[in-house]
N, C-alpha and C positions, 0 to 999 in steps of 0.2 A: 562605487564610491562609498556607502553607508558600510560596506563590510570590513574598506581599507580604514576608514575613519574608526569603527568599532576594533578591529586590529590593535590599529595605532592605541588606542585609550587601554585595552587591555593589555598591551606591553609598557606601556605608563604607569599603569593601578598594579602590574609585579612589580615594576622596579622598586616604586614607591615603597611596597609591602616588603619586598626583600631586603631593600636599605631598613627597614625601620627592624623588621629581623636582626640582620648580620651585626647591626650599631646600640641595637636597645641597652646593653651593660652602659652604651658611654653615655647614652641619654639618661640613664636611671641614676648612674652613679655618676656626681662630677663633683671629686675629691681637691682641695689643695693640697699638691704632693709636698709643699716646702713644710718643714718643721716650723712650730709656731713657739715665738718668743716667752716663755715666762717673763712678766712682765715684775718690776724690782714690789710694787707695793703687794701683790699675788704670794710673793714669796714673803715677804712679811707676816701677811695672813697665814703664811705654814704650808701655804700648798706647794706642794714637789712634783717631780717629774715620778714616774713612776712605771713600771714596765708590766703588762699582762701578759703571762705565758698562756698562751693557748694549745689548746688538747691538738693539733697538728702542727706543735712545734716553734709557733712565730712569734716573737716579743714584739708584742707594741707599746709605744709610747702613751702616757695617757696623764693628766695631771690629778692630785689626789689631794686632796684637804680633809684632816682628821678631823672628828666634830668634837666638840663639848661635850663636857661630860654627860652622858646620857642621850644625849640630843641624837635624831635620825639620821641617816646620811644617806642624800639623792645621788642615785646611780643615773646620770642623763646620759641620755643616748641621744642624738644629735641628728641633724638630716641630712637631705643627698648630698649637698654641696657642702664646699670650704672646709675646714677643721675645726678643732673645740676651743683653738685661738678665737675665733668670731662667738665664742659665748662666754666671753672671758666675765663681763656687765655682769652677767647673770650669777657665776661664781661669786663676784662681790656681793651682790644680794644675799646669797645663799648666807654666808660667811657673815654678813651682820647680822643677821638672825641667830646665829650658831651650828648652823647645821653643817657634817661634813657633807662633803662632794667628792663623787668618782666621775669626771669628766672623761669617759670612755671612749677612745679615738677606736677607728676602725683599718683593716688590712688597709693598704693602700693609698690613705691616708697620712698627712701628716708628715711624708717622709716613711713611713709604716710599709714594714716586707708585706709582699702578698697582693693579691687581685681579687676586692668586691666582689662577692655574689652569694646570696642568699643564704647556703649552706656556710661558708664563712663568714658571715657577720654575725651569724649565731652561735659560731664558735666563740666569737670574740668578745659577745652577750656573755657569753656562757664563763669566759672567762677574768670578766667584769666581776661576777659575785663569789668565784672563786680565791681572787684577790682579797676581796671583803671577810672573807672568810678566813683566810688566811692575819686579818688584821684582830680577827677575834670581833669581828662585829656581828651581832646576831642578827638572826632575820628578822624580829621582831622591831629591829630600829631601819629596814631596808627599804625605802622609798622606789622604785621605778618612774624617772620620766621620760617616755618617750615624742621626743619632735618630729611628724613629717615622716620622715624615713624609721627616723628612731622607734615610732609609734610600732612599728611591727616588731621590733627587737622585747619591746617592755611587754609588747601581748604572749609574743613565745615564751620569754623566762616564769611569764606570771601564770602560767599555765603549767607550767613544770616543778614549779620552785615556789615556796613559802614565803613572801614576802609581806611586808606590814601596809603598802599602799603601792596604788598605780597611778599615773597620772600620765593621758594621752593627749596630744596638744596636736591637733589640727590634724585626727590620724585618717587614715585610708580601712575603707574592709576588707582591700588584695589591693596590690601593684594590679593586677588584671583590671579590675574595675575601675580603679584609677584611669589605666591608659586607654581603657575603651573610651570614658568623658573626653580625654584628651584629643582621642586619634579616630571618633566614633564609624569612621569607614575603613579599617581594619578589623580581621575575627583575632582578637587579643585572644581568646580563652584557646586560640590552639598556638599562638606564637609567642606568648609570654614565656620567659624560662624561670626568670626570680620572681616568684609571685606574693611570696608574704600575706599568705591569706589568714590574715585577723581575726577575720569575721568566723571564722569556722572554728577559732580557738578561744574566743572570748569568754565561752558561755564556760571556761572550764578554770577560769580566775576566780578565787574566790575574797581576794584582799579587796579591801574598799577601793573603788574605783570614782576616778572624775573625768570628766570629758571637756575638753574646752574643742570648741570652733566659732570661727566667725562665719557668721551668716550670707557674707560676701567673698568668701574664698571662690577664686575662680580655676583655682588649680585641682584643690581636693575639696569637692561641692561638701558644702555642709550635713547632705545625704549620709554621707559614709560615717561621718561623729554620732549622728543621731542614730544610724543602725547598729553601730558597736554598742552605742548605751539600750537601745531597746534588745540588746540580745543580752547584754551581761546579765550577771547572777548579781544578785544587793547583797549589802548595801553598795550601794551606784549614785551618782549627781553628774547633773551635766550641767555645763556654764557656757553659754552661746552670748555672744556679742552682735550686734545687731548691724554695728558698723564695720568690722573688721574683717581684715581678708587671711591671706594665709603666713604673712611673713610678720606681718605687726600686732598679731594679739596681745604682746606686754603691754603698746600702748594704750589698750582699752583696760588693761586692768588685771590679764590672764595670770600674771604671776601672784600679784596680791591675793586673787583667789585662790591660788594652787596654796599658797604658803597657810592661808585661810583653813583649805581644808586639810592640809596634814598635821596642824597643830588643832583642828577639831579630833579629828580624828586618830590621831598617834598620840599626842599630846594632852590629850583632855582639860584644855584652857578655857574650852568655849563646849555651852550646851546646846547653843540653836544655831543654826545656818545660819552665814552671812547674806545677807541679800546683796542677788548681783542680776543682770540681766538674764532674763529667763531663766534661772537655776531652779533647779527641782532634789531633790533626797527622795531616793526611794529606802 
């Protein structure tokens, strides 16, 4: 009885392991495939639709707002879900400030040719700042945000590429460690395929770096924000929210500090740190 019973649980504990295998892309990645409206007052503001050619061929759709004269322009890279229609708020933000925005759609997305995974969303990073480049914007006005998922895109480019700031918003140190929290009776470190390992790239950014998490995320534990910042190279700050979880830190305050510290720091408007919850400057 105790053998058939043992049996039974360990063709349970493969299926279980093998489902999370074969399906991980659609758990990792969950895109809105419909195209997202430009909305009439967004185009007002000047922002356009706009196409990234990426180095294997694919045009994606992505929306683009030219900044001010002088003024920075945030390259936001976006999370697993919906499209960069669902950060449209935040483009208006940007956009009364003066800053441009490259709201950088990914394969698959959006209506967008192509199929998620790792090696392709870095293409697609990659051809985010080649666009930029193409617009004659220098690196030195190049902001990186990464959300969530984005957060490994902004650690790859920043590690490769010259940019004037980074800003990681609720990030991970790998997909791997992520979904070990997640799935903690699965061995992720040998069935992970898209792992986005951050953590191992960090220490090779050397733009000003900020850290936002909440201290109540239950998706990507606060662990992971605090090891990216304890491994990066300074100058570095990190800004922890006390109450906040993984999907509401503008509520608490995250962008007012993000906007905080790129005009400290790109901008040179302000000489001391804003005070915000637990925030530190190294």
């Amino acid at each position: 009885m105790f053998f058939s019973f043992l049996g039974c649980a360990l063709a349970a504990y493969g299926g279980i392991v093998g489902g999370l295998y074969r399906f991980q892309r659609q758990l990792l990645f969950r895109p809105n495939k419909t195209r997202p409206r430009l909305e009439d007052d967004l185009a007002l503001l000047g922002v356009r639709e706009v196409a990234l050619m990426t180095s294997d061929g694919l045009s994606l759709c992505s929306w683009y707002l030219p900044p001010a004269s002088g003024r920075p322009v945030i390259v936001y890279f976006h999370g697993n879900g919906g499209h960069i229609g669902y950060r449209a708020e935040r483009l208006r933000r940007f956009a009364r400030d003066g800053y441009g925005v490259l709201l950088a759609e990914y394969r698959g997305y959006a209506n967008n040719p192509g199929t998620p995974c790792e090696a392709g969303l870095y293409a697609d990073a990659e051809a985010a700042i080649d666009f930029l480049n193409g617009q004659a914007i220098t690196t030195n006005r190049i902001v990186l945000w990464g959300e969530s998922l984005g957060s490994g895109l902004a650690v790859y480019l920043a590690a490769r590429r010259t940019v004037a700031g980074v800003i990681l918003e609720a990030p991970f140190t790998s997909i791997t460690a992520a979904a070990q929290h997640r799935y903690p009776f699965v061995p992720t470190k040998r069935l992970v395929r898209d792992r986005f390992d951050s953590l191992s790239q960090i220490g090779q950014v050397r733009a000003p770096l900020l850290v936002l998490h909440g201290e109540r995320d239950m998706i990507v534990p606060v662990r992971h924000g605090r090891a990216l910042l304890e491994a990066a190279s300074a100058p570095k700050e990190g800004w922890f929210a006390p109450g906040a979880g993984h999907q509401n830190l503008a509520q608490f305050g995250a962008v007012d500090a993000a906007i905080a510290f790129i005009e400290r720091r790109l901008c040179c408007t302000q000489t001391e740190p804003v005070a915000e919850p637990q925030n530190f400057v190294d």
